[in-house]
C-alpha positions in Angstrom: 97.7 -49.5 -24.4 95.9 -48.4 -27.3 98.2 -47.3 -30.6 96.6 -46.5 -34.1 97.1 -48.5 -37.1 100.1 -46.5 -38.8 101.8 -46.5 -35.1 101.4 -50.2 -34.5 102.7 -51.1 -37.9 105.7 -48.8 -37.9 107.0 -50.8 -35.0 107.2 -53.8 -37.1 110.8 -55.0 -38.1 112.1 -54.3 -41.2 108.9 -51.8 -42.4 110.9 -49.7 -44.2 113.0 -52.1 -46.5 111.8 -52.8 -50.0 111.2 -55.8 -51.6 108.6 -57.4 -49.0 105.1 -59.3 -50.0 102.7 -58.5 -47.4 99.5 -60.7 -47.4 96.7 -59.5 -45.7 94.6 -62.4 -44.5 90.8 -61.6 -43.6 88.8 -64.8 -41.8 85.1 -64.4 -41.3 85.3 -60.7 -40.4 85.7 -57.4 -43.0 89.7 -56.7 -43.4 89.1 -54.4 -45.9 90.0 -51.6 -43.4 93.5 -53.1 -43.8 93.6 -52.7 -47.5 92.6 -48.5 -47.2 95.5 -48.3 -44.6 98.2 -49.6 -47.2 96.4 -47.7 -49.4 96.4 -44.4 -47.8 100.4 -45.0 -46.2 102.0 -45.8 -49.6 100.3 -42.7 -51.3 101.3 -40.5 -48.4 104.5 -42.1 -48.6 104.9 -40.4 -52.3 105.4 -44.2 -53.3 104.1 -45.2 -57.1 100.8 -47.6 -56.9 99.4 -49.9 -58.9 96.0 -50.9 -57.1 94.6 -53.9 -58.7 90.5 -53.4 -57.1 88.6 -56.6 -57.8 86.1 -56.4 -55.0 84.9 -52.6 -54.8 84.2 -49.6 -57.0 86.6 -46.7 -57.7 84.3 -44.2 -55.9 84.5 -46.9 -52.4 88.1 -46.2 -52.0 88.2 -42.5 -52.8 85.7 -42.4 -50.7 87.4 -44.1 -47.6 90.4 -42.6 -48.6 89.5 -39.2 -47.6 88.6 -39.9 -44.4 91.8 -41.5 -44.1 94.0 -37.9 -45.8 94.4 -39.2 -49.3 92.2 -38.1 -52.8 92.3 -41.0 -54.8 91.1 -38.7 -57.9 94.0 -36.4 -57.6 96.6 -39.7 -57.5 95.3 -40.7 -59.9 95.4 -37.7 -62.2 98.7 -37.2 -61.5 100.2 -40.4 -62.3 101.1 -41.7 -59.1 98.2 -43.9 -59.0 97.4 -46.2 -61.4 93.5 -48.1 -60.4 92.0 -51.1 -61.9 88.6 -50.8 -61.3 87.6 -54.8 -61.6 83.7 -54.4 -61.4 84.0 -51.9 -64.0 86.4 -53.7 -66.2 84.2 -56.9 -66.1 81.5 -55.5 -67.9 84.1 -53.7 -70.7 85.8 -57.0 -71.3 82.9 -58.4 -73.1 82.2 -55.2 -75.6 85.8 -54.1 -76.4 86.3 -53.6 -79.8 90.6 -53.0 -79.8 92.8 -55.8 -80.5 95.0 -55.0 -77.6 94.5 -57.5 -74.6 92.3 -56.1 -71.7 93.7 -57.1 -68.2 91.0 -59.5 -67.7 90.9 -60.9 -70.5 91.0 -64.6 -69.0 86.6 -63.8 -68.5 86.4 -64.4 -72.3 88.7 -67.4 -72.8 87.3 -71.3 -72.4 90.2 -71.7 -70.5 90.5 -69.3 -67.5 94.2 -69.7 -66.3 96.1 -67.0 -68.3 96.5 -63.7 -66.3 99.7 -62.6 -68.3 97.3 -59.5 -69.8 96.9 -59.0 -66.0 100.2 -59.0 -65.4 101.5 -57.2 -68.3 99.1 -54.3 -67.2 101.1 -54.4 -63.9 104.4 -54.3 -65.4 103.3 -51.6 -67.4 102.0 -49.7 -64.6 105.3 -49.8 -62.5 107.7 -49.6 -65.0 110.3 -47.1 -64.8 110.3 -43.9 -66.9 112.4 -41.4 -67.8 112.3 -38.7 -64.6 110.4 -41.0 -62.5 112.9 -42.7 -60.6 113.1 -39.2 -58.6 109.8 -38.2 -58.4 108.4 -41.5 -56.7 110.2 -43.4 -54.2 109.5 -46.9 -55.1 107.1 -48.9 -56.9 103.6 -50.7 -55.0 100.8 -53.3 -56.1 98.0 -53.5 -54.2 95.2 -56.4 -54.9 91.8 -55.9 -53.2 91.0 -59.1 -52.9 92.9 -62.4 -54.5 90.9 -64.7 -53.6 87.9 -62.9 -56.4 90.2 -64.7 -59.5 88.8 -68.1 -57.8 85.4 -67.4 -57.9 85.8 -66.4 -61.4 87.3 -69.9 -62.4 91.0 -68.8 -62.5 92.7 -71.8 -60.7 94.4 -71.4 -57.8 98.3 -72.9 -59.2 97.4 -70.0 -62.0 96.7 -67.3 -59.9 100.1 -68.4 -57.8 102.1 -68.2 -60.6 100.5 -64.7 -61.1 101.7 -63.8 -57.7 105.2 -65.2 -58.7 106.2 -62.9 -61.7 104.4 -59.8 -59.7 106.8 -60.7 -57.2 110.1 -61.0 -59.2 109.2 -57.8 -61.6 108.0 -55.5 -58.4 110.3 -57.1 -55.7 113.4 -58.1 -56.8 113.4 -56.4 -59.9 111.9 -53.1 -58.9 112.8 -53.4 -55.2 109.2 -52.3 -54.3 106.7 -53.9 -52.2 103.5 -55.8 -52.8 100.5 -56.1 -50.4 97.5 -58.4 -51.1 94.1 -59.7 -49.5 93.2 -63.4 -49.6 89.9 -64.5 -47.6 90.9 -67.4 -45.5 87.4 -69.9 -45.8 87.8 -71.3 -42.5 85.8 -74.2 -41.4 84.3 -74.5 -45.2 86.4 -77.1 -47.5 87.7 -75.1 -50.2 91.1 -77.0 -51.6 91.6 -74.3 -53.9 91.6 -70.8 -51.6 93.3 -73.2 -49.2 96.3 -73.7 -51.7 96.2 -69.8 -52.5 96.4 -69.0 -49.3 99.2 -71.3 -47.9 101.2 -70.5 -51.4 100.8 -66.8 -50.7 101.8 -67.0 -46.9 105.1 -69.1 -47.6 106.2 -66.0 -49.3 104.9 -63.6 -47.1 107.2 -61.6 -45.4 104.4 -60.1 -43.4 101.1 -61.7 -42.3 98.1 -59.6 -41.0 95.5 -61.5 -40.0 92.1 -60.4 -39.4 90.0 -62.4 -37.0 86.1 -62.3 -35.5 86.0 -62.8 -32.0 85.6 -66.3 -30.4 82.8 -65.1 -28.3 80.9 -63.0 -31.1 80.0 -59.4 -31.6 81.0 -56.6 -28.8 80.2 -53.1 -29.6 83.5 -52.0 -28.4 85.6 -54.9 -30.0 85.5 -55.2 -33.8 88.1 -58.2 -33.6 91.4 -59.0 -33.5 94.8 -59.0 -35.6 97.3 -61.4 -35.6 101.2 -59.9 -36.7 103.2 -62.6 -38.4 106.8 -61.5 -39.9 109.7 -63.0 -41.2 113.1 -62.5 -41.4 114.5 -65.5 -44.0 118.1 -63.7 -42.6 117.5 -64.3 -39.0 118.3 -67.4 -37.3 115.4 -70.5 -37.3 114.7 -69.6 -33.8 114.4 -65.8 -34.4 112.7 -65.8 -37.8 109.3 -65.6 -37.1 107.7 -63.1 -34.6 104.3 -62.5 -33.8 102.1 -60.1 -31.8 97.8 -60.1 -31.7 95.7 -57.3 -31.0 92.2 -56.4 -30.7 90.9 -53.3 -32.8 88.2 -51.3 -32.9 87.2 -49.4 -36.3 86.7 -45.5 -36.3 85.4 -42.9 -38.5 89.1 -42.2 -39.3 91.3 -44.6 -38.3 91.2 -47.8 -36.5 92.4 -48.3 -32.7 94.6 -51.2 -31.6 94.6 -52.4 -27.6 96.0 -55.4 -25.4 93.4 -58.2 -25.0 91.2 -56.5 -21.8 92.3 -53.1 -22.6 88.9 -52.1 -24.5 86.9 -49.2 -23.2 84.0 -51.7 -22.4 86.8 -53.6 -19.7 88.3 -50.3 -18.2 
């Protein structure tokens, strides 16, 4: 059986409700290709974006994204998407001149736990305005990749209760969705992603997990995805549900099969 990304994640339950944080959980392989599908579906999905890009360039994404039907710069332009470009902010934070707050402000502070700028810019992002109600259908944060704030100092309790406000001003408050990457470190002791990454997941309603293979590189097989989701509504025996694929990354999308159902096995 071999679906495409958008077909395998429309079959998940409750896709089309609002108000859902998605983590997007990449362990010793490239997820990325996770975060350009999000990406690309919400902007084809007329939603408003906020995409909060820590790890790659502007020009990356656009880049990606139209291989995948989207132009980034054209978004953009017309207000439906509205890009942090982290790598390019990094460098501004330490020659601004305004008094205003930049959104990374916390890289010229002794103490590097306060990411209200950072979440004040998302608020202001995806806050409502007069007529836009109707032109966009609801309100998305994208963050390419969490797990950056930790290597920058931010703790990991602060970048949680990051997470936590984004959540109850975008989720509940909005009713729109949020979809983040977190690097899982594996077999290496790192308390701190391990505390982001537990914190994040125990709010997930939707887990994606990019994995290597156990037996190593195959030209056909990129890895594999593990499908987590919860339904807090359900009953304890049916709340959690999960499904694992393997995958292989194309050009233009991104192929999903059974375990033994690659093109190498048939």
């Amino acid at each position: 059986m071999f679906v495409e990304l958008n077909n395998l994640l429309n079959t998940t339950p409750d896709r089309a409700e609002q108000g859902k944080l998605t983590l997007l959980c990449d362990a010793k392989t490239d997820g990325s290709f996770l975060v350009h599908h999000f990406l690309s579906f919400y902007l084809k999905a007329n939603c408003k974006v906020c995409f909060v890009a820590l790890f790659q360039s502007f020009s990356h994404y656009n880049i990606v994204g139209q291989k995948l039907g989207v132009n980034l710069t054209v978004a953009r332009e017309r207000g439906q998407l509205v890009f942090l470009e982290g790598l390019k902010s990094a460098v501004d934070v330490f020659f601004q001149t305004q008094e205003e707050p930049h959104p990374l402000q916390f890289l010229r502070e002794a103490n590097a736990g306060n990411l209200k700028p950072l979440f004040e810019f998302v608020r202001e992002a995806l806050k409502p305005v007069d007529g836009g109600e109707a032109r966009w259908t609801y309100p998305v944060l994208l963050v390419d990749d969490l797990s950056v704030l930790l290597s920058l100092g931010v703790g990991a309790v602060a970048v949680l209760d990051f997470i936590h406000y984004c959540r109850a001003t975008v989720c509940w408050e909005l009713k729109g969705n949020m979809v983040i990457l977190v690097h899982d470190s594996g077999d290496v002791e790192d308390e701190e992603n391990n505390i982001l990454l537990n914190g994040v997941s125990h709010q997930s309603h939707l887990i994606l997990r990019a994995e290597g293979l156990a037996t190593g590189f195959c030209r056909d097989v990129h890895g594999q995805l593990r499908i987590l989701w919860r339904r807090p509504s359900q009953p304890t025996a049916q709340r959690d549900q999960s499904l694992t694929y393997q995958y292989k990354i194309q050009d233009k999308s991104v192929s999903f099969f059974a375990k033994g159902m690659s093109p190498a096995v048939l």
